[in-house]
C-alpha positions in Angstrom: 53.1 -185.9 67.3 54.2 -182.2 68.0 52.4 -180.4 70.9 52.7 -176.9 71.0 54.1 -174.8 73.6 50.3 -173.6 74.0 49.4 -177.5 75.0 51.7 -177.4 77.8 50.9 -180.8 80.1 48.4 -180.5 83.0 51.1 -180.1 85.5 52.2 -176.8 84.0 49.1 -175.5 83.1 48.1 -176.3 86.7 51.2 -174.5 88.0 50.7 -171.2 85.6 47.1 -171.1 86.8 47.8 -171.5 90.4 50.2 -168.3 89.5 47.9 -166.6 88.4 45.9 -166.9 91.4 48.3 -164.7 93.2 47.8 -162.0 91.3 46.0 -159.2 93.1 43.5 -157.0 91.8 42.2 -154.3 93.5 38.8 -153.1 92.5 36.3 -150.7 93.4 32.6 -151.1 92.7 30.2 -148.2 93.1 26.3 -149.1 92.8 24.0 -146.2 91.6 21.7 -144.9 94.7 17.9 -145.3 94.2 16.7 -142.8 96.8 18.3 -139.7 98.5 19.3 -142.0 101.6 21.3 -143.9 99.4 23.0 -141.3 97.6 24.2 -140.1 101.1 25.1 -143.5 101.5 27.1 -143.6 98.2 28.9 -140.1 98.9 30.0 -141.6 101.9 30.8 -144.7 100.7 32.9 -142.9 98.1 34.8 -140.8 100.9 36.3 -143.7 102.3 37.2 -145.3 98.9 39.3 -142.2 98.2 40.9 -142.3 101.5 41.7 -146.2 101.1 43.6 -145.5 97.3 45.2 -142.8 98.6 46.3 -145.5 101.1 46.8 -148.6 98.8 50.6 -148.8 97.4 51.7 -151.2 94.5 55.2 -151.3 93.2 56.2 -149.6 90.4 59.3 -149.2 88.1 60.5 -145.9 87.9 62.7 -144.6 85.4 64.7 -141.1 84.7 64.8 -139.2 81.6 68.7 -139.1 80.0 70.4 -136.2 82.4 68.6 -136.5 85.3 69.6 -139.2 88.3 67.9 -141.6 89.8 68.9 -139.6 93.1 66.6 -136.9 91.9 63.9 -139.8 91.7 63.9 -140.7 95.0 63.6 -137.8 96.1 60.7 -137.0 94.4 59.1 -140.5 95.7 59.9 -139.9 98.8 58.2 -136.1 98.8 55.1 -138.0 98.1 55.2 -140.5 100.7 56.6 -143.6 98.7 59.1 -146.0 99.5 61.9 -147.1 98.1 62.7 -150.9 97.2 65.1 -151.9 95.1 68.9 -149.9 94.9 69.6 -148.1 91.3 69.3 -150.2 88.6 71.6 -148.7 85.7 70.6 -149.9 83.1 67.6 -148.3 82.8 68.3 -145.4 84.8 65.4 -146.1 87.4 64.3 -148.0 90.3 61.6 -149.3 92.3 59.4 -147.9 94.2 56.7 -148.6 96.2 53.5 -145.7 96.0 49.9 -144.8 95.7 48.2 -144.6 92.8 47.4 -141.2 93.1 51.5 -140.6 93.9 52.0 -142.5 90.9 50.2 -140.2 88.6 51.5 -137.1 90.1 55.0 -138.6 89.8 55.1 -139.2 86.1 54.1 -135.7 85.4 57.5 -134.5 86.9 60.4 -132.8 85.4 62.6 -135.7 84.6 60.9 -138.4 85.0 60.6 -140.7 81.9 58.1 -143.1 83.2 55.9 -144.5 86.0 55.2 -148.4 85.3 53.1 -150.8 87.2 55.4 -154.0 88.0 52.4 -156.4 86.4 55.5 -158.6 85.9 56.0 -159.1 89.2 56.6 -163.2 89.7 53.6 -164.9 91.1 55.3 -166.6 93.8 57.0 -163.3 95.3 56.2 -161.6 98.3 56.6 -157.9 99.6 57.5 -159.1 103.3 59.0 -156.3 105.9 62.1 -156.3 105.0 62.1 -155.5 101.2 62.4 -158.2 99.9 61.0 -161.3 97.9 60.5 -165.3 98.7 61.9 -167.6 96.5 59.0 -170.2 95.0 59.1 -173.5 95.8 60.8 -176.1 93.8 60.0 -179.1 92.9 63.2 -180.3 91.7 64.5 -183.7 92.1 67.6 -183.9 90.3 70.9 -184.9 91.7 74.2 -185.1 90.1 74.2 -188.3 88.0 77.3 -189.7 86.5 77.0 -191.6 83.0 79.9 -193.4 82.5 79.9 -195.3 79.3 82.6 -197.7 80.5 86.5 -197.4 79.5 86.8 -193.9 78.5 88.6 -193.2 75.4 92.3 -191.8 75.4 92.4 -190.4 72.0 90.1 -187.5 70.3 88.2 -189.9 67.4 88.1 -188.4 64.4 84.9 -186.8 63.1 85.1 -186.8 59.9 82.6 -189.4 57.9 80.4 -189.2 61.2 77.5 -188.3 59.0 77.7 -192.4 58.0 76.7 -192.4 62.3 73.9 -189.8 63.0 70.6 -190.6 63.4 69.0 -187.1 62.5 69.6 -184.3 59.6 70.6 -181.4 61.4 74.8 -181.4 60.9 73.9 -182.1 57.2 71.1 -179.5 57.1 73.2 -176.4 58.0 76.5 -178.4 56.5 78.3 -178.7 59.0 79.5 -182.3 58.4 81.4 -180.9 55.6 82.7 -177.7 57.8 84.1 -179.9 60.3 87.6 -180.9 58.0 88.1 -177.3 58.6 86.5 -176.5 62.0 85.2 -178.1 65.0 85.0 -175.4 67.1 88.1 -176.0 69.2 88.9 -173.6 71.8 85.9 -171.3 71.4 83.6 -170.2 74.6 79.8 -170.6 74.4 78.2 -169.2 76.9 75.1 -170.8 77.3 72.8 -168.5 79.3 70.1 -170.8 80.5 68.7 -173.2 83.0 72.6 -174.6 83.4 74.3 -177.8 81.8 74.9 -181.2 83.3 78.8 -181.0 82.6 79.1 -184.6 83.8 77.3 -185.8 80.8 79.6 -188.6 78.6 79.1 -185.8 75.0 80.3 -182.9 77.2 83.8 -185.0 78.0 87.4 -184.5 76.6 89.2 -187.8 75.5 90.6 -189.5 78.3 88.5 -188.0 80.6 90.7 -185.3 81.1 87.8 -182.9 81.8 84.6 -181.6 80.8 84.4 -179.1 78.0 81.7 -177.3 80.3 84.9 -175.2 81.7 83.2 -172.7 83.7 79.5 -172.1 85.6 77.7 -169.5 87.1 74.7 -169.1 89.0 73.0 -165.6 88.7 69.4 -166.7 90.5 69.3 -166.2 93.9 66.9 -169.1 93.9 68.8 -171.4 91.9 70.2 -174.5 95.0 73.0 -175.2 93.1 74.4 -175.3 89.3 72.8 -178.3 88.3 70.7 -178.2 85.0 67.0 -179.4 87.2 65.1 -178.6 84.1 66.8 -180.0 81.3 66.5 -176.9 78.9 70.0 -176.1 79.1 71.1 -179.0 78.4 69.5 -180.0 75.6 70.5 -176.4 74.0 73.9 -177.1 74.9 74.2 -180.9 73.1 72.9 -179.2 69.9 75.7 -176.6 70.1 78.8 -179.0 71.5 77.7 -182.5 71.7 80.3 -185.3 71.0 78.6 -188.9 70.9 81.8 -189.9 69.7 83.1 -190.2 73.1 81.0 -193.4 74.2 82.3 -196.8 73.3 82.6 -197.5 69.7 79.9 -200.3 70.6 77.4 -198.7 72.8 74.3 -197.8 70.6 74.7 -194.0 70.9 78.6 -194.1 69.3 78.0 -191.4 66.6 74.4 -191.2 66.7 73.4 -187.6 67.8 76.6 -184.8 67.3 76.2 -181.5 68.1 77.7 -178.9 65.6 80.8 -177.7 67.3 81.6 -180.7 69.0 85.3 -179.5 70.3 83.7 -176.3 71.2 83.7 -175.3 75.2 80.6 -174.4 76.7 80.5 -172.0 79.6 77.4 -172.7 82.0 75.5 -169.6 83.5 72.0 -170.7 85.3 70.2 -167.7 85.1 67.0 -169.4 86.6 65.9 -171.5 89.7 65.6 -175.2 89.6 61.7 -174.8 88.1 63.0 -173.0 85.0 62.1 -169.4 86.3 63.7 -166.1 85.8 63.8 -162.5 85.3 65.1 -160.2 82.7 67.3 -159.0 85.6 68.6 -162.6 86.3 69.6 -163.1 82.7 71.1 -159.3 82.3 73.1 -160.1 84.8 74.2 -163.9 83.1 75.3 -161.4 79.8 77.3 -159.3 81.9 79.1 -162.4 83.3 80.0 -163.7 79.7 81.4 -159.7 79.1 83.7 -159.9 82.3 84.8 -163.0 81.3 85.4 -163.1 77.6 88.8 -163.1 78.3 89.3 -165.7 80.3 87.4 -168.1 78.7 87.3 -167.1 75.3 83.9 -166.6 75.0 83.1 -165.5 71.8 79.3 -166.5 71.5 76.4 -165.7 73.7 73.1 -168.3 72.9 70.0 -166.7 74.2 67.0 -169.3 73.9 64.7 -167.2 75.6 62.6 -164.8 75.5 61.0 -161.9 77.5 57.8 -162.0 78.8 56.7 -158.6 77.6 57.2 -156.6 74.3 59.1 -153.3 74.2 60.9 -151.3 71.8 64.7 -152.6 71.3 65.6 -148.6 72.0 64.4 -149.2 75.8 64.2 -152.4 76.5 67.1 -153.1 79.4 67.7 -157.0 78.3 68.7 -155.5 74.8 70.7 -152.7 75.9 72.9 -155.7 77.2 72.9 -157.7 74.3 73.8 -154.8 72.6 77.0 -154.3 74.9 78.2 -157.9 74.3 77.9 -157.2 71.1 80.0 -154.4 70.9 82.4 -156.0 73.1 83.0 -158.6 70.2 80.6 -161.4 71.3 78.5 -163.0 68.8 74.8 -163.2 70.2 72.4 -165.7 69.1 68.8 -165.3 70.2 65.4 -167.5 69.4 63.2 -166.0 67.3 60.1 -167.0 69.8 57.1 -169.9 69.0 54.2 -167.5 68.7 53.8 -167.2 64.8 50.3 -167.4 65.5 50.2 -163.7 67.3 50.8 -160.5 65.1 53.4 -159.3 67.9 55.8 -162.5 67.7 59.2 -161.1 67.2 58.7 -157.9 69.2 59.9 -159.2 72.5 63.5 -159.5 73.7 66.2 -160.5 73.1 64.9 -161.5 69.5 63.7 -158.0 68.3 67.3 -155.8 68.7 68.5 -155.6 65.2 72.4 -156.5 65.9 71.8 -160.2 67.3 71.2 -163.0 65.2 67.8 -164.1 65.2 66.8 -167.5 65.0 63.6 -169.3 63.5 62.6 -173.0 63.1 62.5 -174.9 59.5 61.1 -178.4 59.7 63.3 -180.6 58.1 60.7 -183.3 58.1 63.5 -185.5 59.9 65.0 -186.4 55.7 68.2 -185.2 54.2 66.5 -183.6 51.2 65.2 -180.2 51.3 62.7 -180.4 49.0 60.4 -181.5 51.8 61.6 -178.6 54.3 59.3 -175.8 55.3 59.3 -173.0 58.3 57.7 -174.8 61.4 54.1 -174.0 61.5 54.7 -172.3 65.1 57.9 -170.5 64.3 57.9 -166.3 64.8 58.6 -164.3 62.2 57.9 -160.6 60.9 58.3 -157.4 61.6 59.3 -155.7 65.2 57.6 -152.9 66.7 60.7 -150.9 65.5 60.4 -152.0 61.8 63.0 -154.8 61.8 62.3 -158.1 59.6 63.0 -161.2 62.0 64.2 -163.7 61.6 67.3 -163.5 59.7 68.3 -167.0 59.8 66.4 -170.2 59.8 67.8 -173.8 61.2 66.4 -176.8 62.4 64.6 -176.8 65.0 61.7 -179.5 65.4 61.8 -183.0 66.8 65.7 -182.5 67.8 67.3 -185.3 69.6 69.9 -183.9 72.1 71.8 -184.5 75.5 69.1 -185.2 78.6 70.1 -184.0 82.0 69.4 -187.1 84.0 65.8 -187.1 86.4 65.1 -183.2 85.0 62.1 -182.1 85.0 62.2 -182.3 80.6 62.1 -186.3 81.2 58.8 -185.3 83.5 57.5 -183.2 81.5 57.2 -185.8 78.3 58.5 -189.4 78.8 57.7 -190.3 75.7 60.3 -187.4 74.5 63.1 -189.6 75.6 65.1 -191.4 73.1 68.2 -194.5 73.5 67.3 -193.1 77.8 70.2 -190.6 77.5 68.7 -188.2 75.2 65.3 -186.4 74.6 63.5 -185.1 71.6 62.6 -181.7 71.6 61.7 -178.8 69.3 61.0 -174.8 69.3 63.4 -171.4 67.8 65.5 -172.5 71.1 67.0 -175.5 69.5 67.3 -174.1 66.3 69.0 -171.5 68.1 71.6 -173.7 69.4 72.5 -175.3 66.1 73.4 -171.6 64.8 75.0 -171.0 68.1 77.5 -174.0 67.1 77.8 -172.8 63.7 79.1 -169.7 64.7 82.0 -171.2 67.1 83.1 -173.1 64.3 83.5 -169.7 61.9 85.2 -168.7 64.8 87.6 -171.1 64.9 88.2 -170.7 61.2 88.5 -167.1 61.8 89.1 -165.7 65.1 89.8 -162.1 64.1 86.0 -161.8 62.9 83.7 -159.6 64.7 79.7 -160.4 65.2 79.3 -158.8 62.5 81.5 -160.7 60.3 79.8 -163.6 61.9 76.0 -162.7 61.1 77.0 -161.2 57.5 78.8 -164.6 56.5 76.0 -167.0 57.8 73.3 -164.3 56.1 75.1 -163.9 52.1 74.9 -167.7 52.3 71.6 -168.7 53.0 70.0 -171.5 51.3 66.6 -170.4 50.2 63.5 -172.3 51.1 61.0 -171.0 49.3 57.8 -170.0 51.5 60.2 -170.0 54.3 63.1 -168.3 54.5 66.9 -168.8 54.5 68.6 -172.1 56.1 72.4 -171.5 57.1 75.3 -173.1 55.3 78.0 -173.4 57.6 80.8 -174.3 55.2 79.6 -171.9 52.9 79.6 -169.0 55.2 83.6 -170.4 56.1 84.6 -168.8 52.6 82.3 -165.8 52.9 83.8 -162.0 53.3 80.4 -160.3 54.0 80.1 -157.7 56.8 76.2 -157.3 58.4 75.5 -153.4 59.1 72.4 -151.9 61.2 71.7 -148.2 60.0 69.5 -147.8 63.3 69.9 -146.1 66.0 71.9 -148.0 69.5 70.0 -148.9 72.4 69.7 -145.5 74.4 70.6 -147.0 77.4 74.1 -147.0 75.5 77.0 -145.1 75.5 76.9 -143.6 71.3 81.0 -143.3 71.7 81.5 -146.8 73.4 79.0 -148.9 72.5 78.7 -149.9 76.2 76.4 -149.7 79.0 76.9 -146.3 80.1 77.0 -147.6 84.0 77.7 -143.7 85.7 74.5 -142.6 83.8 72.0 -145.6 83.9 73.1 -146.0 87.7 72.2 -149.8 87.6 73.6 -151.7 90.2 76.7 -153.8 88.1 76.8 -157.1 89.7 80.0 -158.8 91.0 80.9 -162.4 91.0 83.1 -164.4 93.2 84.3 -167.7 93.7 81.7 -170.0 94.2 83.8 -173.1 95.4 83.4 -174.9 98.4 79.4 -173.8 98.3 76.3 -175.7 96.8 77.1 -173.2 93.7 79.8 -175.5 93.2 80.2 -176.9 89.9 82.5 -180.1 90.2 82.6 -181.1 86.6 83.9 -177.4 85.3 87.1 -175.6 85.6 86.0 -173.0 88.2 82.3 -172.0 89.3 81.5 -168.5 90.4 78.4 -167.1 91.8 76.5 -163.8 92.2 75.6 -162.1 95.4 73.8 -159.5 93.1 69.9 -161.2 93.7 70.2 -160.4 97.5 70.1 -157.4 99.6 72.6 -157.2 102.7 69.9 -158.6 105.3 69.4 -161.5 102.6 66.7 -161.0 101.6 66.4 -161.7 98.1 66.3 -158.7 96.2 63.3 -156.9 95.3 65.2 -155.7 92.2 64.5 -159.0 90.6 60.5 -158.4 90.9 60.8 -155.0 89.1 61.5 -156.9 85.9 59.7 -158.9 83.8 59.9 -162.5 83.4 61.7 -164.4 80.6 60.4 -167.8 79.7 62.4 -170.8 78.0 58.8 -172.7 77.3 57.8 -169.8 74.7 60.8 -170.8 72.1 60.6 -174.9 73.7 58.1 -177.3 71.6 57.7 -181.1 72.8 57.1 -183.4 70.2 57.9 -186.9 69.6 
């Protein structure tokens, strides 16, 4: 039975109500006087209601029009008695502030000032203590590093061809990627996957002879994250459906074969972009994207898999988190997004990353767990439409319900739904992040096929092949789209938080605060299964604090594009 991301289990909704309760709201209640002795009462009463508003500060996100800096800003917020909390943020040419209401209004009216927003984003658990900036909420993680080794490990790469004799599940066949693979695997290409982290230890993340995990790199963006262990699962299971090689246990251990991702000699890179709960910001993940841009390179990271999305909807022109997709985009990285689980909403493909027009979206068909398609059909909770700008999502459809992938041992998915949990290494999950995933590790293996491509290449090969489903949409063939020479174009407008002549982040103008990364070995950051780990200083102010930034941006959830079902 399929629950819903709606019909989340009492634990959570116990957890998002007890957030909710730390959500101040300041009201003011006037009564109406019945004699002259109360009016004066009233008129009094009113006096000192003004004076306490003028008084009452809440932050807000300030942000400059084109041409004018966020130095000017401050200024201005300062002129008025307002506080500054958070350093420049670039990317949307603002920053936070702390003011009065009546400051606030006065402030947007300004020459040069864009807008004045309340932070009603603000994570529940934060705080505003002296020193700027915010707590960290408490965890209750209890994952440790777990080692699953199936027994003697195996010193050659087994072939994968014919493994469709093995799996268990439809979803290589669905998008074809069975017959890709005597073409592609995905050898050698980077997927960053920018999520709750990846247990790199697991025995489907492995390289024959144990030389290694195919997890080569991690970083840790959070400032609340412990360490760069996957404590929720999400990650995890995202990643198996992208890279995952069963083929690496024992020929006679039950789970030889049984559950492949699509790329399964692709490398994964591993950037935690939220705490060990599975919380984050839009900041957190921004700065997770611009990781994968610094290190493209290095890495060869040549896909970005988003299977997130924002917490709040806003035009893809403005919205910071797809200005940065945008830039890894331009900067030759394929982005794959997750088209959201909210079909039953008229706004369900209006939030980021999902609505900008250059990434790939991603919806859910139900394959009804059979090889034949005649039984397929969009999953009942799957997003799809039009964006606030006028842009049809999703492009793509792939599987994306009831999907059996990797399980990060003791995570808080195996909590979450026991009876999700299949052969005790893997878990059954569904949602547009899954599906997500599977085009994620078709695109590393066109990649492979054809590393000179461009994202566009990518998203205009995987769309001139669709397989129509009718009353759906379009399900990707993978070995179709190997042969394909179509380009996808966007006749719209860039992100204006963009450079028009680069394509890039225009980092002088949008003044936000480009985060820097440094070895992370030797700390609990430390990644011991991958290559080299690296982590962010970027989510704390010099006192160490964590960084108020973080609370001027909204939050992303993974459990809006997650769906349990068994």
């Amino acid at each position: 039975m399929d629950v819903e991301v709606a019909q989340l289990p009492d634990q959570s909704r116990r957890k998002e109500s007890s957030m909710a309760e730390l959500s101040i709201v300041f009201r003011l209640r006037f009564a109406v006087a019945l004699s002259a002795a109360m009016c004066l009462l009233l008129f009094a009463g009113s006096l000192t209601a003004r004076a306490a508003s003028t008084r009452t500060t809440a932050e807000y996100i300030v942000q400059m029009k084109q041409g004018t800096t966020p130095a000017a800003g401050k200024r201005l917020v300062r002129s008025f008695g307002g506080r500054i909390t958070s350093p420049t943020l670039r990317v949307i040419n603002g920053f936070g502030a702390r003011l009065s209401r009546r400051a606030a209004h006065s402030l947007r009216h300004r020459r040069g000032v864009k807008s004045v927003s309340l932070n009603t984003a603000m994570s529940a658990s934060s705080t505003d203590p002296v020193g700027g900036g915010s707590a960290c909420p408490a965890t209750d993680a209890t994952t440790i590093a777990t080692k699953w080794y199936p027994g003697p490990a195996k010193d050659v790469d087994p072939t994968i061809l014919n493994t469709y004799k093995l799996m268990s599940q439809p979803t290589v066949s669905a998008v074809q990627a069975n017959r890709a693979w005597s073409r592609s695997t995905g050898r050698g290409v980077g997927v960053a996957v920018i999520d709750t982290g990846i247990d790199g230890e697991l025995v489907d993340f492995q390289t024959p002879g144990w030389q290694g995990s195919r997890v080569i790199a991690s970083a840790v963006t959070n400032p609340c994250a412990t360490d760069a262990n996957d404590h929720y699962g999400h990650g995890t299971h995202v990643a198996g459906l992208i890279a995952g090689n069963s083929l690496l246990y024992p020929n006679g251990q039950g789970t030889f074969g049984k559950y492949m991702g699509v790329a399964p000699r692709a490398n994964l890179v591993s950037v935690k972009v939220s705490d060990d709960d599975g919380n984050t910001t839009v900041l957190d993940v921004i700065y997770g994207i611009q990781f994968a841009v610094d290190n493209k390179s290095a890495y060869n990271i040549r896909v970005i898999n988003l299977s997130l999305s924002s917490a709040a909807a806003e035009s893809y022109t403005t919205d910071p988190l797809d200005a940065a997709v945008e830039q890894a985009w331009n900067s030759g990285i394929t982005v794959v997004a997750a088209a959201g689980n909210e079909a039953l909403t008229n706004d369900g493909v209006t939030f980021s990353p999902a609505n900008d027009p250059w990434v790939i979206t991603v919806g859910a068909l139900d394959d009804k767990d059979t090889m034949t398609r005649l039984d397929d059909s969009l999953a009942p909770w799957s997003s799809h439409g039009l964006t606030q700008d006028g842009v049809r999502k999703p492009e793509v459809l792939a599987p994306g319900v009831g999907l059996v992938s990797t399980l990060a041992p003791n995570s808080d998915f195996a909590h979450l739904c026991p009876a999700c949990i299949v052969d005790g290494r893997y878990f059954r999950a569904g949602g547009t992040s899954m599906a997500t995933g599977v085009v994620s590790g078709a695109a590393a293996l066109l990649i492979e096929a054809h590393p000179n491509w461009t994202p566009s290449q990518v998203k205009g090969a995987l769309q001139a092949t669709l397989v129509d489903v009718p009353g759906a949409g379009g399900v990707i063939d993978v070995n179709a789209a190997l042969d394909s020479t179509s380009n996808a174009s966007v006749n719209l407008a860039p992100n204006t938080l963009l450079d028009p002549t680069s394509g890039l982040i225009d980092w002088a103008r949008a003044s936000f605060r480009r985060a820097s990364f440094r070895d992370a070995s030797g700390s609990n950051l430390s990644a011991t299964w991958s290559r080299a780990s690296f982590r962010c200083d970027c989510g704390f102010t010099e006192s160490g604090d964590v960084d108020p930034t973080r609370v001027s941006f909204r939050r992303v959830s993974f459990r809006k594009t997650t769906d349990f079902g068994n």
